[in-house]
N, C-alpha and C positions, 0 to 999 in steps of 0.2 A: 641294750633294752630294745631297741630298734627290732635285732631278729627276731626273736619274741614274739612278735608280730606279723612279721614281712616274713615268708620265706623265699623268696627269691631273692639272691644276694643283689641283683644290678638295680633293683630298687632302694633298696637299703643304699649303694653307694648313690644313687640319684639322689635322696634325701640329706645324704651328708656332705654330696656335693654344692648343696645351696648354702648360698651366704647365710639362710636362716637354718643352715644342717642345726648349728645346735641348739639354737631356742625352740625346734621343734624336738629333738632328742631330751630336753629338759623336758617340754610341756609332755609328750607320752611318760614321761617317768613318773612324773605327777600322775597323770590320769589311770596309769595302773596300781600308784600306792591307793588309788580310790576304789580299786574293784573296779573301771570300768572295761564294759565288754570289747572284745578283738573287734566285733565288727562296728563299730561306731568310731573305732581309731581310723578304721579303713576307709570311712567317708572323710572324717575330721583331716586326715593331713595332707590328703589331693588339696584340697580348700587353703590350706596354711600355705603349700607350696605355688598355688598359683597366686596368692596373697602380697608372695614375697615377687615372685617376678613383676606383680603389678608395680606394685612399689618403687621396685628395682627401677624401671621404666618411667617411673615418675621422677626420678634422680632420689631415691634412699639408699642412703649408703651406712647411715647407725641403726639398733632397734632404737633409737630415742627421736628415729625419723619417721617410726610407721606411723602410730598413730593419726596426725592429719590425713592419711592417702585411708583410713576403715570404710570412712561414710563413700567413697569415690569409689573403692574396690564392690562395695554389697550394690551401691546401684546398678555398678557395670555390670553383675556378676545375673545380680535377680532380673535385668532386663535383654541378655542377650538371650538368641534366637535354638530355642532347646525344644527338639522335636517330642521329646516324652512328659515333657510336660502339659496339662493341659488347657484350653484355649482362656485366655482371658486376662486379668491383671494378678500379677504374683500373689499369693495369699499371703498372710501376712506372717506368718512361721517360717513363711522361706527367709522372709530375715534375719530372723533369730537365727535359723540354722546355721548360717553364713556365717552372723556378726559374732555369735558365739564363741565358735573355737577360735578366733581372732582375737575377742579380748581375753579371752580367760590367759592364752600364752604369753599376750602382752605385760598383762598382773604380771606374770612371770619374770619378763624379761627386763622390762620399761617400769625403774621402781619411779612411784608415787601415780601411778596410771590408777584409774578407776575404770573410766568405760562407761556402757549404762549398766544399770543394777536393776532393771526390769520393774523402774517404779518407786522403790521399795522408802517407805518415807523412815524421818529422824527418829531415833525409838522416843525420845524426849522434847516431845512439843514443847513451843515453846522458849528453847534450849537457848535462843538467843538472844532472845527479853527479860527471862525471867530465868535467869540461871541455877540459881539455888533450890527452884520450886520439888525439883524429884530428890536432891540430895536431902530437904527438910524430910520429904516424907519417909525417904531411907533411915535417915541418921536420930531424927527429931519421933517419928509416930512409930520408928520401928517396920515398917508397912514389908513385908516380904515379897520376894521379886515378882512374885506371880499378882501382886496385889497393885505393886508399882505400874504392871504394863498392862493393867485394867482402867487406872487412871488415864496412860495414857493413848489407851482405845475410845476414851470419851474426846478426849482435849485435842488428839488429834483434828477431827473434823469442826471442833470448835475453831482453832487457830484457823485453817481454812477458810469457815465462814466470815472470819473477821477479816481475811485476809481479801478475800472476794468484794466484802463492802467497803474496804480500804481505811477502816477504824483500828485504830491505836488503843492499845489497853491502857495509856492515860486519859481516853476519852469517851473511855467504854460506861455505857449507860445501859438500864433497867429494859428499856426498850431492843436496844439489840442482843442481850441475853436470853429475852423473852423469844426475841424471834430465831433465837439461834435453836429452841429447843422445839417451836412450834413447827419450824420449818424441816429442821433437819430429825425429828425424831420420829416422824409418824413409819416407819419401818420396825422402830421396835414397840415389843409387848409393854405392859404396864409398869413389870416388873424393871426393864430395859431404859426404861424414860425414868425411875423412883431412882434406879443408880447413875445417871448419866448426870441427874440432877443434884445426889450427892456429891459426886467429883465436882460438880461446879459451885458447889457450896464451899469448899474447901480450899478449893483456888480461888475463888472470889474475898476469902476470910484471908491467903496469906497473901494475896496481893495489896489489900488494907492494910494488913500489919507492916508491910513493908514501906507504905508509903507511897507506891504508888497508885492507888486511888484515893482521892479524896474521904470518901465515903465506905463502908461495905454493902456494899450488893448482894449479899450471900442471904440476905433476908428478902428479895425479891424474887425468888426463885422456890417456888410451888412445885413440888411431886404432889402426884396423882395419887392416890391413897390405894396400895396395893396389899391385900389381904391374906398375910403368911398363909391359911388356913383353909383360904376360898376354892381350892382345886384339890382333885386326889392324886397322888399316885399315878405315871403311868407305866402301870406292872403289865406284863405280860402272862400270863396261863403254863401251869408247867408242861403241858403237850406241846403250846408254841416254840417251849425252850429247847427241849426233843426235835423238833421241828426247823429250830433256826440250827440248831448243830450240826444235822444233818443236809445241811447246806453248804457246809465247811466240806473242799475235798483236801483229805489229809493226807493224797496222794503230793503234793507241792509243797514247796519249800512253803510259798505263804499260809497256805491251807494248814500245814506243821503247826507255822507260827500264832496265825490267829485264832485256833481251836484252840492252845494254852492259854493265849489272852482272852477267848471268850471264856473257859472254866472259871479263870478268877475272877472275872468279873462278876457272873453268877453266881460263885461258891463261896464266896467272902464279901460280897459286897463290895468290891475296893471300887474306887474312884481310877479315871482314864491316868489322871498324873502318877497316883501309887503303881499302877501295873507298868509303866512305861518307866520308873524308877527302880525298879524294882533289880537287883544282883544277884549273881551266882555265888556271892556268900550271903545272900537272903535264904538259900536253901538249903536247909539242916538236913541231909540225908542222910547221916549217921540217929539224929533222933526223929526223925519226919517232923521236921515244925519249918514252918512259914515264918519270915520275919519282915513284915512290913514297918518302912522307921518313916519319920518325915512327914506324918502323915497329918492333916490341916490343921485337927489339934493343939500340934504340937507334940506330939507322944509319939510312941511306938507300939505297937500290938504284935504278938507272937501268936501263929495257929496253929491246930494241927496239920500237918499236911495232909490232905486226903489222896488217896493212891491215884484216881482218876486224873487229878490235878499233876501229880508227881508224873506219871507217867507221861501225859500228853506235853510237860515242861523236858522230862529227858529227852520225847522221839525228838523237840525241836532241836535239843545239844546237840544229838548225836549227829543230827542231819538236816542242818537249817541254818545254824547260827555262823554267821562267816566265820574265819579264824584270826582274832583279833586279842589286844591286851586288854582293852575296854572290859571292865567288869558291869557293864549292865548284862539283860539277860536279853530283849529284845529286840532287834537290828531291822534296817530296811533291807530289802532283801534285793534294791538293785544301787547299783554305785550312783553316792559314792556310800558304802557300809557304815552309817552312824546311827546310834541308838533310836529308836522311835520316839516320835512324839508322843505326846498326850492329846494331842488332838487327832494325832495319825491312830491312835487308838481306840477315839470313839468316832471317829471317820470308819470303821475297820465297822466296828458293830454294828452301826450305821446301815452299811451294806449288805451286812447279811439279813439283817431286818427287813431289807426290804428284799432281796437275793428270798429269801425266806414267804415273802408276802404276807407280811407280818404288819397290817396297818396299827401305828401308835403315833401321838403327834411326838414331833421332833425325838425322830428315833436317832438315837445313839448309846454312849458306852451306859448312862443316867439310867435308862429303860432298865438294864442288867440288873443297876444297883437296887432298884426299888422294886424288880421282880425277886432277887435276892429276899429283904424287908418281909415282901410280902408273903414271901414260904413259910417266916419265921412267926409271922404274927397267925399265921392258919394252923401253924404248928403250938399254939398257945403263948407262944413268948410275951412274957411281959417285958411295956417298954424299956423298959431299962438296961435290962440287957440285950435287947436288941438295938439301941444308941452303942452298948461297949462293944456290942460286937461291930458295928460296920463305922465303925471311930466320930460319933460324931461329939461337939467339943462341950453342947448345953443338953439336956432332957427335953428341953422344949423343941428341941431339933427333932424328935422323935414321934411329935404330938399327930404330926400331921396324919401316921400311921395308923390311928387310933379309927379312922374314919373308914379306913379298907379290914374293920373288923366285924366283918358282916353275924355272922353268929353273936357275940358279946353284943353287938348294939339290938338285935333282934330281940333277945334279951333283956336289956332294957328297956326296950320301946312296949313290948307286950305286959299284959297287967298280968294277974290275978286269973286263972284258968283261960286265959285264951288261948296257949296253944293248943289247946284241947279244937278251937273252933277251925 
């Protein structure tokens, strides 16, 4: 694997010469089943090899010696005296860069190493007082995964706060709830504090049922009265749509990929999660139909495929999509090659929105959906089938639309010969 990389063979032997020849010859095998690029191996294993002599010089003689000498190697490494670099104190990425390909080969080599994980917190706050609370919502409410780690995007910074003021959730009172939501919520919108408030309704009711609170709390906790109804739509004009496409260059692999993700998102309505779900046995090219399954419902909806859509989904096949067994359809397009997010995917429209100069508030993949909506309702569609078309699960989900039906309400609002005036 080594030459691969290296073509001069006396590097290749220097590299396999060191005590770490083969934990670095694993770690590149690894980082090329990931798609990453030649030249970032050719920074990455200078680093690993003077890693190892430091070490070496510290008295390491196992990998299950390295570890203590990381933080002693990245200080010595980030502070000695490098003419290209410039003047002042190390910034703070050179750390990373350093500390990086050091732990990632240690994962490798040195089992039960972790390293830092750049922050990243417990997906299940909590997890350690309150054990059963995610597996209830799982097992007990039924709650699907994406509704699970909504939950715990509130509870997170709850546990925190409590953790700050050094209160125990056997001791938790009406007043540090209050302050939890006064203090820590003014960041979000209304709508933002009405759900932050319901996950604390929920955990404060199973915490009661369990016994550990004396009382339930779940009835001192006030949401702000947010108004399904009180805003419209923010659609975008179908010249902007022209406009934001024309933004896309489809001469690039990414440019490929998100001109097919922005079609669908405009041409069917979908949601950033459906098109990021979305497989190469989702596409019926023998009948041209679209198979969206999974979708928040519950259900499934089959479309037609429209050629514009087909088309701009083949160029990505034929020259875009890594070469992989993953049956999703859309990939990141640098290593390591794993399917896209759903948030990488209204991050993606996000961009062009504004790539575009497209002012909408909080532009992303949503904007698409509801410009989508809102062709159909200028096109006449009554609600109903415009809820079946872009899957939503009640008719009342659809009401909102009624309000961006500028003609039909004009119509209403005018008596008896007034358009005449």
């Amino acid at each position: 694997m080594l030459e691969r990389y290296f073509v001069r063979p006396r590097t290749v032997d220097r590299i396999r010469a060191s005590w770490l020849g083969p934990a670095i010859e694993q770690y590149v095998t690894w980082l090329a089943a990931r798609g990453e690029a030649p030249r970032n191996l050719g920074h990455r294993v200078p680093i690993l090899m003077h890693f190892g002599t430091f070490a070496a010089g510290k008295g390491a003689t196992r990998y299950e010696d390295l570890p203590p000498h990381v933080d002693a190697f990245v200080e010595a490494w980030i502070t000695r005296v490098d003419h290209r670099r410039a003047p002042g104190p190390p910034r703070p990425r050179l750390t990373r860069e350093i500390r990086g390909p050091i732990e990632q080969m240690l994962r490798l080599v040195v089992p039960g190493f972790v390293g830092h994980t750049r922050g990243r917190c417990p997906r299940e706050p909590f997890s350690d007082r309150v054990p059963g609370f995610f597996s209830y919502l799982r097992d007990e409410r039924g709650l699907r995964d994406e509704t699970i780690a909504h939950y715990g995007h509130h509870l997170r910074p709850f546990e925190a706060y409590l953790r700050g003021l050094g209160v125990e959730l056997s001791a938790l009172s009406a007043v540090a709830v209050t302050g939890f939501i006064t203090d820590r919520s003014r960041h979000l919108q209304r709508t933002g504090v009405r759900d932050r408030c319901g996950v604390l309704r929920v955990f404060l009711r199973y915490l009661h049922r369990q016994g550990m609170l004396s009382r339930d709390l779940s009835g001192t906790v006030d949401a702000p009265p947010a108004y399904r109804l009180a805003t419209i739509p923010r659609a975008i004009t179908w010249d902007e749509v022209r406009q934001l496409l024309d933004a896309v260059d489809r001469r690039t692999v990414v440019g490929r990929r998100d001109y097919a993700m922005l079609l669908l998102l405009i041409t069917y309505g979908l949601r950033a999660r459906e098109v990021a779900a979305l497989t190469v046995d989702d596409v019926d090219w023998r009948h041209d139909r679209l198979r969206v399954s999974e979708r928040k419902a519950g259900h499934s909806t089959t479309y037609p495929l429209s050629p514009l859509v087909g088309q701009a989904i083949l160029a990505y096949l034929e020259a875009g999509r890594p070469t992989t067994s993953a049956r999703q359809v859309f990939f990141r397009v640098v290593a390591p090659f794993e399917p896209i997010t759903h948030s990488a995917v209204s991050c993606r429209a996000g961009h062009y929105l504004r790539e575009a100069g497209i002012v909408v508030p909080r532009p992303g993949s949503h904007t698409l959906r509801h410009t989508c909506v809102q062709r159909l309702v200028d096109a006449g569609w009554p609600l109903k089938p415009i809820g079946d078309y872009v899957g939503h699960r009640s008719p009342s989900s659809t009401e909102i639309y009624s309000k961006v039906a500028v003609e039909a309400l004009r119509d209403v609002a005018c008596g008896d010969k007034e358009e005449v005036v």
